[in-house]
N, C-alpha and C positions, 0 to 999 in steps of 0.2 A: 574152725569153720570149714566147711564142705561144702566143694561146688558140684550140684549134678549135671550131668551132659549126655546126653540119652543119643549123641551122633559125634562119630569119632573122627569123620572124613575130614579128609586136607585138601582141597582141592585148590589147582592156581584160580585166583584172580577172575572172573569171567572176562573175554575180549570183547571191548565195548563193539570197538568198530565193525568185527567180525558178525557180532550180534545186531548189529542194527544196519546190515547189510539182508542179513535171515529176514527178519523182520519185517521188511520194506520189501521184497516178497513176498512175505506172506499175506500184505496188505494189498498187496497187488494181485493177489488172485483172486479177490474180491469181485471188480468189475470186470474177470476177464471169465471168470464163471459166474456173473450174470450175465452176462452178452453171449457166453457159450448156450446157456439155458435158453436165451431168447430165442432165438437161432435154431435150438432144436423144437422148440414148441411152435414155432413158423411150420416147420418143416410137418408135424405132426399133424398142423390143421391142414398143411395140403392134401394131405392124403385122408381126407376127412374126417380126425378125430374132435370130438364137445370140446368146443373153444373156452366154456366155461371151468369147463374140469383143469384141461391144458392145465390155464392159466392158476386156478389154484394149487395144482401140484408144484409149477414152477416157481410161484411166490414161496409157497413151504418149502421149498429145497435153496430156493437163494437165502431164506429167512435163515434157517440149519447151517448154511455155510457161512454165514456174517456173522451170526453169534458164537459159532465153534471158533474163527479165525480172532474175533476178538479176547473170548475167552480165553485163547493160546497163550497172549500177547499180556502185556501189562504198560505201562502209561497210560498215553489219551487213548491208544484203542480200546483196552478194559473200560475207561472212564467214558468215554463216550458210549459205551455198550448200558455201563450200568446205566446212564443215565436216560437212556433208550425204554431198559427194562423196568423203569415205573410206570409208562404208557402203554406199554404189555396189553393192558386192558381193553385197549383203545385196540386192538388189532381184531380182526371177524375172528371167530371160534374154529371157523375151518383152518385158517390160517398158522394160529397163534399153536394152538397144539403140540404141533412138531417139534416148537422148538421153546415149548413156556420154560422146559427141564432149565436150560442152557442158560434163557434170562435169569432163572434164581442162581445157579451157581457162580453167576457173573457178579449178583451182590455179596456176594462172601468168600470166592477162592480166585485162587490163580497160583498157576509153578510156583515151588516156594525157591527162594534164594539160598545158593549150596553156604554151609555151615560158613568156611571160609573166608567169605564176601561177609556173611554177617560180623564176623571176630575182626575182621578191618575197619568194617564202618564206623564198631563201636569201641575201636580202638582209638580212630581219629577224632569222634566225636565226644567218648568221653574221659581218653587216658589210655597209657598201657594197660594201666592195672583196673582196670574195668571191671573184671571180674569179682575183684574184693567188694564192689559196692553190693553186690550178691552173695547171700547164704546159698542159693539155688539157681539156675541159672538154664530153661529148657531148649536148647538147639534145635530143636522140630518147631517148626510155628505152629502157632496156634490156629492163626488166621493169615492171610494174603490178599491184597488189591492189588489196588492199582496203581500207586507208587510206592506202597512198602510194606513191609510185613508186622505182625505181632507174633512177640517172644512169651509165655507165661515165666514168672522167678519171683523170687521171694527179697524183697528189698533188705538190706541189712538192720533194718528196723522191727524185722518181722514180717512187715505187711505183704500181701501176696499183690504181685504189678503188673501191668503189662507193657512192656518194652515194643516201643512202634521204631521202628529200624529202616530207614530207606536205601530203596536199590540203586545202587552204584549206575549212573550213568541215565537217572530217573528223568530230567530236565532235558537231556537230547532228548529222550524215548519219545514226552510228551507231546513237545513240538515238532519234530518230527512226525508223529500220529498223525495228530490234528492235521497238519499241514495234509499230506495224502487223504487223509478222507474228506477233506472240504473239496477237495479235486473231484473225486466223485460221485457228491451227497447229492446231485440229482438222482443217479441212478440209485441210490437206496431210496429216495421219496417214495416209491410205491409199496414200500413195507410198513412204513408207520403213516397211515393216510392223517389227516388233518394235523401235520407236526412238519412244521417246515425244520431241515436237518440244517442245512448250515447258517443260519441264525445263531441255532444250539450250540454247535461246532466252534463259530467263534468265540461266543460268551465262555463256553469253557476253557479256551486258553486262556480265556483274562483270567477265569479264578485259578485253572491248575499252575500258573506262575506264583499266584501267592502262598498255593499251599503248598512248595514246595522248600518254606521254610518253617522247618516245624515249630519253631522261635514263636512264630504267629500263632500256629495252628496253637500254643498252649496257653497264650497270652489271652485268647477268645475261650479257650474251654476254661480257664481260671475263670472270668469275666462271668457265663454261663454258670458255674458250679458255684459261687457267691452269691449270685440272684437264686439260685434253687436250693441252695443248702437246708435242707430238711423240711424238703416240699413232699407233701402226702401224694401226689401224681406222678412226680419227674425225679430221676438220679442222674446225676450228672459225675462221672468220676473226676475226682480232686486229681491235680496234676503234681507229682513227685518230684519231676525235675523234667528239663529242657537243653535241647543243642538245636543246630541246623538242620542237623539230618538223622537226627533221634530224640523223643520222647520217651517219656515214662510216666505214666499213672497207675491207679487202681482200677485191680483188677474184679472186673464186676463181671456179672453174667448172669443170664436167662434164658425164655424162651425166643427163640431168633422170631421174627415179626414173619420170613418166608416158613417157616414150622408153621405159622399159623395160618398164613393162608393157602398153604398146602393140604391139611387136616384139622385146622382147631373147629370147636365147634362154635356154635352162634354166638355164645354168649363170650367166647372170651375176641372173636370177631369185634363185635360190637364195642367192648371193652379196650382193643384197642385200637380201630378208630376214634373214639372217644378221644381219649387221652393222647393219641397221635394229632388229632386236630387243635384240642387245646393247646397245646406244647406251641403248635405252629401261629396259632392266632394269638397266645398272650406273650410269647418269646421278646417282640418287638416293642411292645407297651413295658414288661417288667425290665428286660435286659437290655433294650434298645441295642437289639442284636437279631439276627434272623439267621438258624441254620439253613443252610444252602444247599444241603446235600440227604431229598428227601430217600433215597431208594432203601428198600425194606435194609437191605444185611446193615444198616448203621442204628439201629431201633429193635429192642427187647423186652420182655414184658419179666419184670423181677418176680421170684417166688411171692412178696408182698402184695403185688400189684401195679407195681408204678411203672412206667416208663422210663427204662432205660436208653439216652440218647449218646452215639457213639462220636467219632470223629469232626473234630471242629476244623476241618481244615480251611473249607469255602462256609464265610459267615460274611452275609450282607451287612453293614454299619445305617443304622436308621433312628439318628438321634431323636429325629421327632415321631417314633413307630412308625407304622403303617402310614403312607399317604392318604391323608384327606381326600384328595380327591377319589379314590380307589373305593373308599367306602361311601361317597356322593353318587357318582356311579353308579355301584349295586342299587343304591336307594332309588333311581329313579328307573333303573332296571323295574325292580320288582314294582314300583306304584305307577311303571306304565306314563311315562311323561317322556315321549321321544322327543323334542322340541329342546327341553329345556337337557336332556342329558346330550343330545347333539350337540348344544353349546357348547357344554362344558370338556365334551369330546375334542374340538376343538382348539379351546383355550389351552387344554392340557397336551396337546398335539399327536393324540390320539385319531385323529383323521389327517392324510395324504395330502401337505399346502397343493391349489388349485384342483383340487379334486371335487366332482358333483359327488355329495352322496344325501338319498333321500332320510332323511329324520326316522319314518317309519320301517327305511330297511335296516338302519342301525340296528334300531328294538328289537325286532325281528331276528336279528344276527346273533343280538346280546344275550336276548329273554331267555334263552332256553339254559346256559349258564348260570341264571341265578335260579334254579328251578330248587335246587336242595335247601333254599333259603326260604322259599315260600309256604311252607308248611314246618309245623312245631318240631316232627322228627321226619328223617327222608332216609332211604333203604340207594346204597350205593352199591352198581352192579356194574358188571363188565358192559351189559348190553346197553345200558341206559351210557357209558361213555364211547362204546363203538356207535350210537346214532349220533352221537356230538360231532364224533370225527367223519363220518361217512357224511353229515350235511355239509360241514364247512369242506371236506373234500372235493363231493361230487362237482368238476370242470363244470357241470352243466347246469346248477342250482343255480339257485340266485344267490345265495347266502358266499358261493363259493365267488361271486364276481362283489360282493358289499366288504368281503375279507380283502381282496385286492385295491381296495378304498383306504383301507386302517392303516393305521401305521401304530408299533408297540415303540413309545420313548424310550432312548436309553436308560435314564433313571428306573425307567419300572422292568424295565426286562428281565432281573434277576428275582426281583420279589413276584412276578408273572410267570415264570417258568416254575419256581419252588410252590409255590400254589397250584399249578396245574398237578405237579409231581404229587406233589401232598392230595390231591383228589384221585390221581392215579392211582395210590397204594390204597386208600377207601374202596376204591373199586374193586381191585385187590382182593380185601379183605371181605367185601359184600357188606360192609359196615349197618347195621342200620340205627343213626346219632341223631341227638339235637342239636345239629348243627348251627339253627337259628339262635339260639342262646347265648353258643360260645362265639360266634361271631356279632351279635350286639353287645356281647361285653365289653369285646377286645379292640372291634374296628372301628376308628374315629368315621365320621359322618353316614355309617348306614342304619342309626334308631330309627324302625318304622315299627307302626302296627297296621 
């Protein structure tokens, strides 16, 4: 038996604390070049330059500099970047440009971890002799996030795997992140308009705590890969074996879903929103399971056709699927019954205890989200989700003071944000689905005609 090793470096140990001293800097010249920016774009309209321009130049350069600083980085900062760059969409065209590059490479790369670091982890994780469970074994990743890396190797069975490896020191990084960027998540609010940041921010430390035992993360991709086992739309790779802080499965691959909406053409656009939507709306009814982690680099399109879904790490539990109420909602959304879905808004504690809010401004707030449901097929576009966010944005709307009414329950918060995300990547992609179809299949209470 032969092990290959394509990188011969020895290096010590990374220094945690040394590193997560860097780091905490580097997070820190986040707000201190926005407030630099601001300051010079002040300084630029005194002396009379187009206040409009100013200000778009200075959003794209603060845009450039948050997502290079995240990219750098790996934990919650990567994580909270990625999860940023599914609403990508949601940013104006002048804006987003500058720095769309940076959102895609945020779903798929980061520094890879020096050889060294990986031959400890997976020393501790799976044995000295680690190495024997492998005919092959590649020291270069393949892939990198944001808390661990993929190795490609050939399992002692034959079969070709991917070894998910986490970075030494993964659980400080995260919490650590997260804690500094909720410190300053006002000041990025004006990069993603109608997305409130630290909402996001916290919901994400609750899941990046769980998926920081990959024990879970395999015990839900098991869970998902029995529900789908030899489904004509979805692959879900079977899981090899498990530790704490290493995985292995099967090694699958395709087209990355950002390849696609970088350059694919319409039709396989369309094809994989399609199947990106179904996945999402029948996940919860078949596996009474919901992935949690929509951004494009965890989603591929197989040479076959199907959907390939990646990483289980953050997976909501919804024994009884989708909420009911969630799909009563939509229903009186689209048939126009403000009255009686105010009620139920209500009941469900989706309006503000003591708060006035008109029935009619609800509709109004709601209607234009269920607009992809109101016809047989609907065409999903950047522009059509940057009007969504620029109404609920605009300080000065009405829609923006009926938002200040609502309240998002705990319970639904995570199946609310992964449905946003999941309409982010359609946008994405410029999808144009039947989306009404696959969601009267899948979602209890919204059959209307």
């Amino acid at each position: 038996m032969s092990i290959r090793s394509r990188s011969g470096q020895n290096r010590q140990v990374t220094d945690i604390p040394r590193r997560s001293v860097q780091r905490t800097a580097k997070l820190a010249s986040i707000p201190l070049g926005l407030a630099g920016r601001a300051a010079a774009g002040w300084g630029k309209r005194l002396v009379g330059g187009d206040g409009e321009e100013i200000s778009a130049q200075l959003a794209a350069k603060s845009a450039e500099q948050l997502f290079a600083v995240l990219g750098e980085l790996k934990g919650g900062a990567m994580k909270f970047g990625q999860a940023l760059s599914v609403f990508e969409a949601a940013v104006p065209d002048e804006l987003a440009a500058p720095y769309r590059e940076a959102l895609t490479k945020l779903q798929t790369s980061a520094p890879p971890m020096p050889a060294a670091d990986v031959n400890r982890v997976l020393a501790e994780q799976l044995g000295r002799g680690w190495r024997a469970r492998f005919t092959e074994f590649d020291d270069v990743p393949a892939a990198a996030a944001s808390i661990g890396q993929v190795h490609r190797a050939v399992w002692r069975d034959g079969r070709t795997v991917a070894v998910k490896v986490q970075y030494p020191g993964a659980e400080e990084a995260v919490l650590s992140d997260l804690r500094q960027l909720a410190r300053f998540s006002r000041l990025m609010q004006p990069l993603i308009p109608g997305m409130e940041i630290r909402p996001l921010i916290n919901e994400l430390r609750d899941r990046m705590v769980e998926e920081l035992d990959y024990r879970e993360e395999a015990n839900n991709q098991r869970a998902f890969a029995a529900e789908f086992d030899g489904d004509d739309q979805v692959i879900v790779p079977k899981v090899v074996a498990s530790a704490p802080r290493a995985m292995i499965s099967e090694w699958i691959t395709g087209t990355p879903l950002a390849a696609i909406i970088r350059s694919g053409d319409q039709q396989q656009r369309d094809e994989a929103g399609r199947l990106l939507a179904e996945f999402h709306y029948s996940a919860p009814a078949r596996a009474r399971l919901l992935h949690a982690d929509p951004h494009p680099g965890n989603f591929q399109l197989s040479a076959d056709g199907r959907l390939i879904v990646l990483d289980y790490g953050a997976v909501a539990r919804l024994p009884n699927g989708l909420p009911d109420a969630l799909g009563s909602m939509t229903r009186l959304a689209l048939e126009r019954r403000p009255e009686e879905l105010m009620e139920l808004m209500r009941a469900e504690g989706f309006v503000r205890p003591d708060t006035e809010l008109d029935a009619v401004d609800a509709m109004a707030y709601l209607a234009p989200f269920a607009e992809p449901l109101r016809t047989e097929r609907f065409t999903f576009s950047r522009r059509w989700l940057q009007r969504q966010a620029d109404r609920i944005g605009d300080l000065r709307g009405p829609d923006f003071r009926t938002g200040r009414a609502l309240n998002l329950p705990p319970q639904y918060l995570l199946v609310h944000r992964v449905t946003l995300g999941t309409l982010g990547v359609l946008c994405q992609l410029g999808s144009d689905i039947a989306l009404r179809a696959i969601v009267r299949r899948w979602q209890p209470g919204i059959v209307t005609d």
